[in-house]
C-alpha positions as CSV (number, residue, x, y, z in Angstrom):
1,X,141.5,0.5,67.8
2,X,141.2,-1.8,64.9
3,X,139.1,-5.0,65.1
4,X,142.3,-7.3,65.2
5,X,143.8,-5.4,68.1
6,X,140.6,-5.7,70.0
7,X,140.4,-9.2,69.8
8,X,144.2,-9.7,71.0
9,X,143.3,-6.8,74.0
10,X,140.0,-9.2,75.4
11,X,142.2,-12.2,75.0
12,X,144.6,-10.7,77.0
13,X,142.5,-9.6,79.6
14,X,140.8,-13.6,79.8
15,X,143.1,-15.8,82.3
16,X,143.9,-18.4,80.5
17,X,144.5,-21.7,82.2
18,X,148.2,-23.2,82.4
19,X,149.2,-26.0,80.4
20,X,149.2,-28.9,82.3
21,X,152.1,-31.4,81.5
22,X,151.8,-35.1,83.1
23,X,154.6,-36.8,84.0
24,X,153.8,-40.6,84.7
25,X,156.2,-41.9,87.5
26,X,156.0,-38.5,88.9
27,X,157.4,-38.3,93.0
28,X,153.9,-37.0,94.0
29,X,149.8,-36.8,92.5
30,X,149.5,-33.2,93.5
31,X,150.3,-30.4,90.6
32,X,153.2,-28.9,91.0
33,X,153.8,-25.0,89.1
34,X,156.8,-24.9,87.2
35,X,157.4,-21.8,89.2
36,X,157.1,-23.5,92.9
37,X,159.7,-26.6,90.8
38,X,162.1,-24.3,90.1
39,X,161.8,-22.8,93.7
40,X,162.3,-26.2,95.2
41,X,165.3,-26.8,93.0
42,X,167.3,-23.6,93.7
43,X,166.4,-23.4,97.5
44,X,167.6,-27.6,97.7
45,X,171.9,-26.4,95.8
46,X,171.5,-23.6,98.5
47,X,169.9,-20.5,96.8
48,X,168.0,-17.7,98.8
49,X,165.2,-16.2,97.0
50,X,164.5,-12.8,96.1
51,X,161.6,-10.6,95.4
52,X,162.0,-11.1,91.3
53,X,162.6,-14.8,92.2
54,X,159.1,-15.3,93.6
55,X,157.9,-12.7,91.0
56,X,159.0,-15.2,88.2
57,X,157.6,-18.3,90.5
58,X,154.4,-17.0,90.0
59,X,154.4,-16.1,86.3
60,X,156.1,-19.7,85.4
61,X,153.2,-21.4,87.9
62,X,150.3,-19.4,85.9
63,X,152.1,-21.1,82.6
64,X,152.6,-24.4,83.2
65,X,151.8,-26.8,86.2
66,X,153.2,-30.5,86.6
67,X,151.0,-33.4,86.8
68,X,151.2,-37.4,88.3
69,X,147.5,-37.7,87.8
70,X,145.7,-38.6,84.5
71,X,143.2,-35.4,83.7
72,X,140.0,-35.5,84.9
């Protein structure tokens, strides 16, 4: 294993924080993943979800989270 290839192996071993996105106006101040959004969305037009379906939730919450709250 080359020195490059190390690097990118520890990096991906490191969890890295999700991006956080604020959206001023937004309904509530708690964060919100983009995961548990999506969730809320397809359970509200009458989806069921699946196994994959909370699989993805909890990838898309580890990447991004919502925001009402300035950053502390």
């Amino acid at each position: 294993m080359n020195h490059q290839e190390a690097e990118s192996h520890s990096e991906a071993k490191q969890e890295r924080r999700p991006y956080r996105v604020r959206l001023p106006g937004f309904i509530t101040n708690e964060d919100i993943g983009l995961g548990d959004a999506i969730k809320q969305v397809t359970s509200y037009v009458g989806m069921e979800p699946c196994g994959g379906c909370k699989q993805r939730a909890a990838i898309l919450n580890r990447w991004m989270v919502f925001s009402g709250q300035h950053p502390r």
